[in-house]
Backbone bond lengths (Angstrom), bond angles and torsions (degrees), N, CA, C in turn:
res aa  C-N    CA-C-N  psi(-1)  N-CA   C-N-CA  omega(-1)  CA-C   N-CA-C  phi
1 X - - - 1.443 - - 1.529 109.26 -
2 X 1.505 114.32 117.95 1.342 97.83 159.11 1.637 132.23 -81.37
3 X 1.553 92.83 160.88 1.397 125.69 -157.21 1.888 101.74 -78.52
4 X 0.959 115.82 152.59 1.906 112.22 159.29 1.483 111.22 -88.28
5 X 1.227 104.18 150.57 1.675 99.84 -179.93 1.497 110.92 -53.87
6 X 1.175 134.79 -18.70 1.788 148.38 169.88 1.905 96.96 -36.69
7 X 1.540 84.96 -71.40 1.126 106.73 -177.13 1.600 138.31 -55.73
8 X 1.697 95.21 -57.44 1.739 90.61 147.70 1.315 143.26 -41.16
9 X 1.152 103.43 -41.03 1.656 127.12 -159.05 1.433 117.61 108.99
10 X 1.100 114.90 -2.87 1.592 122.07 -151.62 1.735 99.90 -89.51
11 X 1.624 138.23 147.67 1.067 124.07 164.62 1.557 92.96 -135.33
12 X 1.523 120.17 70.81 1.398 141.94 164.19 1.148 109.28 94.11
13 X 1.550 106.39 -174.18 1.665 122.95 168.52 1.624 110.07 -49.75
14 X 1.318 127.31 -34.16 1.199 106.73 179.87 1.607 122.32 -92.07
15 X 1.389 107.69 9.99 1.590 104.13 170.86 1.589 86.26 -99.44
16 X 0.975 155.74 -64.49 1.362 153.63 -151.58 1.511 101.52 -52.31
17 X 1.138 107.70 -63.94 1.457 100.75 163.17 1.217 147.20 -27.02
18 X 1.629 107.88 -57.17 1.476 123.90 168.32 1.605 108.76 -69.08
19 X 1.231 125.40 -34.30 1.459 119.58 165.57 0.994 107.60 -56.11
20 X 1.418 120.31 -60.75 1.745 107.86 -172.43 1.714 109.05 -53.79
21 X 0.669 120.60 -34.57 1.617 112.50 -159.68 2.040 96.65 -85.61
22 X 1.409 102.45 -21.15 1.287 115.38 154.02 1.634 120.98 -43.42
23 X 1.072 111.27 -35.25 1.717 134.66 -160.19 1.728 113.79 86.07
24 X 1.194 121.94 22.39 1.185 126.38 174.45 1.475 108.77 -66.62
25 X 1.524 149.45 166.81 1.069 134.04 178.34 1.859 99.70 -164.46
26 X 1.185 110.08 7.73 1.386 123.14 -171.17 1.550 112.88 -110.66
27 X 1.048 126.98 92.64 1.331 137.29 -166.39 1.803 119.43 -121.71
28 X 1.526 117.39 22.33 1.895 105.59 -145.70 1.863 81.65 -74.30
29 X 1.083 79.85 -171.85 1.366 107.51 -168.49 1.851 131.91 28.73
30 X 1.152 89.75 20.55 1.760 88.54 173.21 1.302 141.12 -63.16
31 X 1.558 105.17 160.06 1.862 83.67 -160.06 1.605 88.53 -109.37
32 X 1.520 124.18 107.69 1.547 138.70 -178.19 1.091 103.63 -101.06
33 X 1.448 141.82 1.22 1.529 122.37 -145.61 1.756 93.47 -73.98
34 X 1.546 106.64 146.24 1.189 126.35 173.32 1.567 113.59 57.93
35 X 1.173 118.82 18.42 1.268 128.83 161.49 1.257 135.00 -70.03
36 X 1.668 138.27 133.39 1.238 140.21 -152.64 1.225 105.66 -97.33
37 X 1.446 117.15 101.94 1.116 132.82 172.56 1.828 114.26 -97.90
38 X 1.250 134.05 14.29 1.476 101.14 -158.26 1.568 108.89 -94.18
39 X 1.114 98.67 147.85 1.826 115.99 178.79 1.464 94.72 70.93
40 X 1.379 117.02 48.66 1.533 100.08 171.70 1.722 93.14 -102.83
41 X 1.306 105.62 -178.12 1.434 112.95 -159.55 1.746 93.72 -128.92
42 X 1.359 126.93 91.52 1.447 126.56 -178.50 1.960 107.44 -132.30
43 X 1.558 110.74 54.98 0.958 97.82 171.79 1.547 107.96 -88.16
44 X 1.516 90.93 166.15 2.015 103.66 -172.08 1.301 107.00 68.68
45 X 1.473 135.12 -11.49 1.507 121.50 170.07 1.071 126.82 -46.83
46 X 1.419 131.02 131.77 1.154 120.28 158.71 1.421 130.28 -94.86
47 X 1.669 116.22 126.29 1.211 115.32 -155.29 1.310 97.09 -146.43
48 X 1.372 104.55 51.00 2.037 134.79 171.52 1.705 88.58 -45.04
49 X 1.682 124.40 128.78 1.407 110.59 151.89 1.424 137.53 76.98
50 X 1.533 92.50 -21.11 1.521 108.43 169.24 1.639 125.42 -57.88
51 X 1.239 89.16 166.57 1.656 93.29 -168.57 1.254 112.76 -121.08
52 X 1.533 109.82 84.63 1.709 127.98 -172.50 1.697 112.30 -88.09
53 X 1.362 118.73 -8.68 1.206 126.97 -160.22 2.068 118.41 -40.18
54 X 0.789 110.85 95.14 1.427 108.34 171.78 1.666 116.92 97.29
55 X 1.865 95.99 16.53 1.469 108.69 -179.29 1.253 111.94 -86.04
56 X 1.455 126.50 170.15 1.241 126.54 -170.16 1.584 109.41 -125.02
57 X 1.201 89.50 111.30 2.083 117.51 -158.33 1.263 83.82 -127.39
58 X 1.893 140.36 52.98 1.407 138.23 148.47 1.547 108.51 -81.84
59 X 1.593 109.45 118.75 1.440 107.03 174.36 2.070 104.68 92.71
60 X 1.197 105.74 1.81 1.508 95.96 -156.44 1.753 101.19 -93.20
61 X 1.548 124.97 141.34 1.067 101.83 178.81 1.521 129.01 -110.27
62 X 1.436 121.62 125.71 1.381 127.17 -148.20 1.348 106.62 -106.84
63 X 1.508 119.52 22.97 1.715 120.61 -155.72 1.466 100.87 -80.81
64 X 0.966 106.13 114.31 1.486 130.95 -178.57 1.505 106.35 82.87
65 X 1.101 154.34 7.44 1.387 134.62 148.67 1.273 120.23 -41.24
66 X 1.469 88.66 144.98 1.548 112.68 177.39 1.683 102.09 -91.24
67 X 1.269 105.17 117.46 1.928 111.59 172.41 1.152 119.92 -140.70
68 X 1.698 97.27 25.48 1.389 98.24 164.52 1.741 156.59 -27.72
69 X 1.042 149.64 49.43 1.644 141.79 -138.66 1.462 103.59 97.26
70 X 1.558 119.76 24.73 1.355 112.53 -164.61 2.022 95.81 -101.28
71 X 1.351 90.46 139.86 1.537 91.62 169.94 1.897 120.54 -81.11
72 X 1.230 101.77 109.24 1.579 106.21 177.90 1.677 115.11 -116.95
73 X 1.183 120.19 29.93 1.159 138.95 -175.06 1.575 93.15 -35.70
74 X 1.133 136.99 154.92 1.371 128.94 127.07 1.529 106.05 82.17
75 X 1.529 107.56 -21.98 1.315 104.93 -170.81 1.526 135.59 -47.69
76 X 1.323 157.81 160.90 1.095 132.96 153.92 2.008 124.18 -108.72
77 X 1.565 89.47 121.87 1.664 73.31 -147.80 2.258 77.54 -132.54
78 X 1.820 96.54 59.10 1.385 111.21 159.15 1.642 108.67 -73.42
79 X 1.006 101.61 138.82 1.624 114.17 -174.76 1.252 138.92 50.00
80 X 1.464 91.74 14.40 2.044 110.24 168.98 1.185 115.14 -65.76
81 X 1.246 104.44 163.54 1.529 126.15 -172.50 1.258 108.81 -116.51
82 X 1.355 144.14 80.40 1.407 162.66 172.93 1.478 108.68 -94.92
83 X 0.683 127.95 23.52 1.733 142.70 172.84 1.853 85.50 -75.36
84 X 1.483 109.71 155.58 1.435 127.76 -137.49 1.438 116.72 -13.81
85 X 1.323 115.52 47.34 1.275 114.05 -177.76 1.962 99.94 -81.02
86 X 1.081 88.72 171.38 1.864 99.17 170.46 1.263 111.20 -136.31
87 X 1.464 94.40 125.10 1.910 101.57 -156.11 1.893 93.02 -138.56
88 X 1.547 104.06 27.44 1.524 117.33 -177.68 2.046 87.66 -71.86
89 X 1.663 91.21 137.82 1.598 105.89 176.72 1.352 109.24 61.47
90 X 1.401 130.96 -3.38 1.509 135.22 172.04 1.629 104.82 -67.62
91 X 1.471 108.65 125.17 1.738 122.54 178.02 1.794 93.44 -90.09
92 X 1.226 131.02 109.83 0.611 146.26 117.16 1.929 140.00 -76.95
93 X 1.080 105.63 36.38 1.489 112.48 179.58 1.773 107.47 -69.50
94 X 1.178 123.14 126.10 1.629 145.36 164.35 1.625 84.21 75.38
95 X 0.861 136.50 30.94 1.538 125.98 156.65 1.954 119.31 -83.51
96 X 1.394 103.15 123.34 1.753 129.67 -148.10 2.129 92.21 -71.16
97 X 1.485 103.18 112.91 1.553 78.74 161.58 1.658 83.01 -141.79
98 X 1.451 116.20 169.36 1.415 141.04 154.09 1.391 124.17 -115.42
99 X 1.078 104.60 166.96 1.516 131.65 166.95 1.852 125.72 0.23
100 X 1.536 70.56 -61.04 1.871 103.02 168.50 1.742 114.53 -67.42
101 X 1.330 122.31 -15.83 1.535 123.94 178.39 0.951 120.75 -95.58
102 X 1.862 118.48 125.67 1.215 115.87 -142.60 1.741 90.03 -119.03
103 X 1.245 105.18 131.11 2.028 113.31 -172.26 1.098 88.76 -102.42
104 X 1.331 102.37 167.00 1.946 137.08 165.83 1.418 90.18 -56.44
105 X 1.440 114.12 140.77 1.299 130.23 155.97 1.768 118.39 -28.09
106 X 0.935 144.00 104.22 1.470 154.18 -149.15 1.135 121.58 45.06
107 X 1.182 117.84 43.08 1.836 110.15 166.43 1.502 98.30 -97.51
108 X 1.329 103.46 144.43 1.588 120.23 170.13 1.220 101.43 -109.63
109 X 1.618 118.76 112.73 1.530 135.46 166.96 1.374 116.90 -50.00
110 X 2.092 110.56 -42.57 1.469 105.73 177.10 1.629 108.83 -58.25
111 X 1.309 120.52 -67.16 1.276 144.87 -171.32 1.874 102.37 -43.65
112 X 0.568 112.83 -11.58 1.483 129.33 -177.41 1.631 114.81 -96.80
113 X 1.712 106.49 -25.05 1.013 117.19 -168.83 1.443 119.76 82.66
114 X 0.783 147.54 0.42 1.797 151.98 162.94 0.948 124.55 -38.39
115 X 1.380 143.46 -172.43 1.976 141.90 -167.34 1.308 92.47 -140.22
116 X 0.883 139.49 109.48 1.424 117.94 132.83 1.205 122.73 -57.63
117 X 1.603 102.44 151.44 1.549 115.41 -162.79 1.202 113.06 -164.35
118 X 1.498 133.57 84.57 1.610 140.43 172.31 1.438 127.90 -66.67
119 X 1.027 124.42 -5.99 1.491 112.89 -159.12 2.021 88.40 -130.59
């Protein structure tokens, strides 16, 4: 179940941020939905369960995050970097990637349910 940012500790994208750059890297269950993520830099985060749904992760780099069971519904995650990420039990259904978005070694974006989306 996700958490509210109350609950996490979290008071948005811009405290998560400043933790990370903190060296924090422990993030599960946060409540991100529709949060402005693009070109942020969160590799190795862990973001177990979290609730990214309909956030904007264009350009953002996720290489090696953990997003396991994470909700990315809707997300837009054009020109991310999800290379060894783990996105096992992650709902990504109608979430926007192209050409430029780079997956974990055998993930299928269709099969996953995803959009492609170029323009």
């Amino acid at each position: 179940m996700t958490q509210t940012i109350a609950q996490c500790g979290l008071r948005g994208a811009s405290e998560l941020l400043s933790r990370y750059r903190q060296g924090e890297r422990h993030f599960p269950q946060s409540c991100l939905e529709y949060a402005f993520l693009r070109g942020v830099d969160l590799r190795r985060a862990d973001l177990r369960g979290s609730d990214l749904h309909g956030a904007n992760l264009r350009y953002a780099n996720l290489r090696g995050s953990n997003l396991a069971n994470a909700d990315l519904r809707c997300a837009d995650l054009r020109y991310a970097d999800l290379e060894g990420a783990c996105l096992e039990g992650a709902n990504l259904s109608g979430a926007q990637y192209n050409h430029n978005t780079c997956f974990p070694a055998g993930f299928d974006p269709v099969t996953a349910g995803m959009q492609r989306f170029e323009f």
